[in-house]
C-alpha positions in Angstrom: 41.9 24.5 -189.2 44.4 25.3 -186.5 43.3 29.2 -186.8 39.5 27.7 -185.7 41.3 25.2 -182.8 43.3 28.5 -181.3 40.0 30.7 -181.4 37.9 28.3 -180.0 40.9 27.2 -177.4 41.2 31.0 -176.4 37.2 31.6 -176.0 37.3 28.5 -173.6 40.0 29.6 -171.7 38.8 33.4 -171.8 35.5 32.2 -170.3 37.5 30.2 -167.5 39.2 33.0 -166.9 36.4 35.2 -166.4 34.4 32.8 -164.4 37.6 32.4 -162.0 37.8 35.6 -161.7 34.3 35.9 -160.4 34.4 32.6 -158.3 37.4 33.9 -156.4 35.8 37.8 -155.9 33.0 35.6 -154.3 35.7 34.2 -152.2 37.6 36.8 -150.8 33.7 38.6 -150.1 33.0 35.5 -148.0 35.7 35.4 -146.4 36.4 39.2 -145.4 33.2 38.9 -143.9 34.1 36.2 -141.7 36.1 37.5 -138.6 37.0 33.9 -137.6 38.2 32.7 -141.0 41.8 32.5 -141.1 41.9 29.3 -138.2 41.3 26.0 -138.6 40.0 26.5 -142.2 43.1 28.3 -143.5 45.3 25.9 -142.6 42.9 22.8 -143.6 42.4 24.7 -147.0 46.9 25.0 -147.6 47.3 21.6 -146.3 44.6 19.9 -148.8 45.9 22.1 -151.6 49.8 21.6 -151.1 48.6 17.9 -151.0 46.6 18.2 -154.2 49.3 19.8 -156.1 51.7 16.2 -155.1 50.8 13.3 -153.5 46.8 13.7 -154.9 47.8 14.5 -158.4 50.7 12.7 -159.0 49.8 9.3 -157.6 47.0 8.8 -159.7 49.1 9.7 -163.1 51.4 7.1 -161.6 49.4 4.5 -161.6 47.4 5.3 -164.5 51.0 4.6 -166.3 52.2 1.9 -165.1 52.4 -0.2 -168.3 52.7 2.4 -170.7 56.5 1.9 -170.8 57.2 5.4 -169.8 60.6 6.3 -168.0 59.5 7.7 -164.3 61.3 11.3 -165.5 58.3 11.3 -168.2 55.7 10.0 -165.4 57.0 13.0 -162.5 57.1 15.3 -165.4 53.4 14.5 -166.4 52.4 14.0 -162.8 53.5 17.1 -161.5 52.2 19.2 -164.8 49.1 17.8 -165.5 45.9 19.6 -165.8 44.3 20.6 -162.4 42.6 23.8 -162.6 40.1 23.8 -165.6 38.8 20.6 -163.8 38.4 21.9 -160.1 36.8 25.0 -161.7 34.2 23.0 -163.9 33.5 20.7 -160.8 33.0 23.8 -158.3 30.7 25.0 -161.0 28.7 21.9 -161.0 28.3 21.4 -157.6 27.6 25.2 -157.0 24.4 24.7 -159.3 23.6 21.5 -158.0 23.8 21.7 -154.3 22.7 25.2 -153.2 22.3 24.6 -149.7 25.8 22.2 -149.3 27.0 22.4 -145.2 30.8 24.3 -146.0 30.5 25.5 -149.7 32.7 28.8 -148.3 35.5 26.2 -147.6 34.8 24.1 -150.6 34.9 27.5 -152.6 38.2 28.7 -150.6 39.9 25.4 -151.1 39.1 25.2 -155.1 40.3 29.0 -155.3 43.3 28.5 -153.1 44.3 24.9 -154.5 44.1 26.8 -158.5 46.5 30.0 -157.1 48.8 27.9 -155.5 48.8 25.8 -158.9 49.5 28.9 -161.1 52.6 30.2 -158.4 53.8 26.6 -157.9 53.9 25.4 -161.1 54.8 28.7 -163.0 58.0 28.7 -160.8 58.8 25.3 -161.1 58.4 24.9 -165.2 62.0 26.7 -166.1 64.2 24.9 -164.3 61.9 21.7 -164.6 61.5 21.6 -168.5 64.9 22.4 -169.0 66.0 19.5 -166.9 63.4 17.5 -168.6 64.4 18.5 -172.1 68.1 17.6 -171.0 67.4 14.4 -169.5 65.5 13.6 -173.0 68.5 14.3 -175.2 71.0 12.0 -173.2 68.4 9.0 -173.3 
């Protein structure tokens, strides 16, 4: 059984990768193209994604605890590690196929792509130092 879980868990997240990938080729196209692009969008695009990677992430894990009984170490931890990226992706996706002709999909693009890599280098820095200080603060409670 967990043989069929891990093979079906690595085809989804080979297909994400894939389609990632290809989303964020599409991207960088678009915006090479541009002369203009690096402006008002770029910085737009690294404020809305440094925001989603705290304040819009985290907030909403906070409040969707409150009750639970959970120590706030356990609620930051959860909050700053919880899924972001599959979701944007499958969203971008979905409005892609809906909405064709959507005013700004090149900065709605941009921002999904930009929000994901700053995701991956953010939180694959942070997770050492931040699950060993997790881990600690577990054993002394």
């Amino acid at each position: 059984m967990l043989v069929t879980v891990h093979r079906a868990v690595s085809a989804v997240l080979h297909v994400m990768l894939v389609a990632f990938v290809s989303l964020s080729a599409r991207v960088q196209h678009g915006v090479l193209r541009s002369k203009h692009w690096f402006a008002p969008v770029a910085s737009a695009v690294a404020a809305y994604a440094l925001l989603s990677l705290t304040v819009v992430r985290m907030v909403p894990v906070a409040l969707a605890l409150i009750g639970t009984g959970l120590r706030p170490p356990t609620v930051a931890f959860m909050g700053w590690f919880g899924p972001r990226g599959v979701a944007s992706i499958a969203l971008l996706f979905f409005v892609i196929s809906e909405e064709h002709d959507l005013p700004g999909m090149g900065t709605i693009e941009t921002t999904v792509v930009a929000t994901v890599l700053l995701s991956i280098v953010v939180h694959g820095a942070s997770a050492p130092p931040l699950v060993a200080r997790y881990a600690g603060e577990r054993s002394r409670a």
